[in-house]
N, C-alpha and C positions, 0 to 999 in steps of 0.2 A: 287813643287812636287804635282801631280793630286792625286785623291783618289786611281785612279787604282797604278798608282805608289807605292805607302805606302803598299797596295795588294801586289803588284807582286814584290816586292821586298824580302820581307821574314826579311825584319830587325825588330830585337826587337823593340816593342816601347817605350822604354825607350831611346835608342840612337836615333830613331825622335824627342822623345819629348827634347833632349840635343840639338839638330840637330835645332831644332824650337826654344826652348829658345834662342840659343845662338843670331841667326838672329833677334829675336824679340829686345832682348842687344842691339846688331849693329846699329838697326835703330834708338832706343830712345837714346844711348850715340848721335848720330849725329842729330839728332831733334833741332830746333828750338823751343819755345814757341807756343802753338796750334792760329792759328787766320783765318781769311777771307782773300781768296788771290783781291788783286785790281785789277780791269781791265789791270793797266801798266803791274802787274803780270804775267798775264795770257795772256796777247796779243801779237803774235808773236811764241807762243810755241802752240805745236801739245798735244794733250793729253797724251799721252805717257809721252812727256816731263818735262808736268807736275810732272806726277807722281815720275819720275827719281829725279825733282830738289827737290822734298817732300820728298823723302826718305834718300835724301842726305844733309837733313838739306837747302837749298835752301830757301823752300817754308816753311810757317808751315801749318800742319796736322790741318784738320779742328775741330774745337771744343768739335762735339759729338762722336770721338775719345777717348778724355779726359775724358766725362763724361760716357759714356761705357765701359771701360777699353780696346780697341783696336786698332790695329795699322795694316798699309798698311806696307807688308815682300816682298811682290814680284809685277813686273808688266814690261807685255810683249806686244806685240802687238795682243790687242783680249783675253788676259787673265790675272786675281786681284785677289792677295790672299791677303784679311786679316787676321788675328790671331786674340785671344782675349782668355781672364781668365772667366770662366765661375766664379760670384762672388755673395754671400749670398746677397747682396744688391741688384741682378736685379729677386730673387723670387719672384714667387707667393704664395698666398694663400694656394695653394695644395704641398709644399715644393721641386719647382724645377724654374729652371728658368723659367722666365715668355717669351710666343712665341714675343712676341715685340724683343727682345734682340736676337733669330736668324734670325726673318724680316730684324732687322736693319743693322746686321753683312751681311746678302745675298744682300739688296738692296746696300751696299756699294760695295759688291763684284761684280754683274752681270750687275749696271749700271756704274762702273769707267774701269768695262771688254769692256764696251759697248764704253765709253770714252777714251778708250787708242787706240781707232781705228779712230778716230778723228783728220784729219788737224787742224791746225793753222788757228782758225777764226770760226769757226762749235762747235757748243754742242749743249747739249739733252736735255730733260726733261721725265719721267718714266712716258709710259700712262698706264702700267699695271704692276702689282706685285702678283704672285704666289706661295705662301710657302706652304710645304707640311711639316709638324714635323713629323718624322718618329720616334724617341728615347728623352727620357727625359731627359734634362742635370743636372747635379748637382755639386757642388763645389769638387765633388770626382775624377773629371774628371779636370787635370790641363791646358788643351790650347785644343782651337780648332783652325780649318782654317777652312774658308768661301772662297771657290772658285770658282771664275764665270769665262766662257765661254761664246766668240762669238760664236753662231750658223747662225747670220745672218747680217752683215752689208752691209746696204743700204746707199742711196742717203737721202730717207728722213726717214727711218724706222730704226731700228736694233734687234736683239732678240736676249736675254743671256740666259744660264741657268748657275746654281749653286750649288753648295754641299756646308755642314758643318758635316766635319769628324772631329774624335781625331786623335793622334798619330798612335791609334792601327788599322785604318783604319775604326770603327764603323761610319756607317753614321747614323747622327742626325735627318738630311732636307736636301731639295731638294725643289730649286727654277727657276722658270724663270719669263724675262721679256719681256716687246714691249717699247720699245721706240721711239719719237721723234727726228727725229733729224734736225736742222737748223742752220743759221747764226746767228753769234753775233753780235748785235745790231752796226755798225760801220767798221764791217769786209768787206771785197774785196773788 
């Protein structure tokens, strides 16, 4: 569900954030143990596919998942929503979360947005990262989504943008990206 979505639908958000809970359930009951996918992994599957075999317990979800409290809910061709618990452990100094923690939830969302448009054999690397914090988050506030959009895939380029809403549709930030994109080291 997009941000406009959440908007234009008119539902409480109490029955998103139920709506979000539950999908977030879903994925961690089917989760493997968080690790590093191996080349055998990853060779052969399209990014998408990726992502399908990660959320299906397949793959496991990479590390700093685990240590940020967040988790990949959706993922379509061109479009990655993360979720995540805004939690008193990623504050700042000035009593809100620290911007690291929606860089890292947007960079997960608008460069895996960027990767799930990706054949079998091709990845990226982020030659540029753009956050805009618009709204302060605080523990008072129970799940976000970080949603990234293709706006541009190329042959050798790509370009995401992002959002990080709540339930009740308040946007947080607002990200885009540039990426690279090329063959893996062995591939065609």
């Amino acid at each position: 569900m997009s941000l406009a979505s959440v908007r234009e639908l008119g539902r409480p958000a109490a029955d998103v954030l139920a709506q979000w809970q539950a999908r977030e359930d879903e994925v961690k009951a089917a989760a493997c143990d968080a690790g590093v996918w191996s080349m055998d992994q990853v060779s052969g599957r399209s990014g998408l596919e990726l992502f399908t075999a990660m959320m299906d317990g397949q793959l496991p979800p990479p590390p700093i998942t685990q240590v940020l409290g967040y988790v990949m809910v959706e993922a379509g061709a061109g479009r990655v929503i993360f979720q995540g618990k805004p939690d008193l452990s990623y504050y700042n100094p000035l009593g809100s979360v620290h911007g690291g923690w929606f860089a890292t939830l947007l960079d997960s969302a608008v460069a895996c947005a960027v990767q799930s448009t990706l054949p079998a054999g091709r990845s990226y690397t982020t030659l540029e990262l753009k956050v805009n914090m618009i709204k302060a988050l605080t523990v008072k506030v129970p799940l976000v989504r970080a949603e990234g959009r293709v706006v541009h895939a190329g042959r050798q380029t790509a370009v995401a943008e992002g959002s990080l809403y709540g339930a009740d549709g308040t946007l947080y930030a607002h990200a885009t990206t540039t990426c690279l994109i090329f063959d893996l080291p062995g591939a065609r």
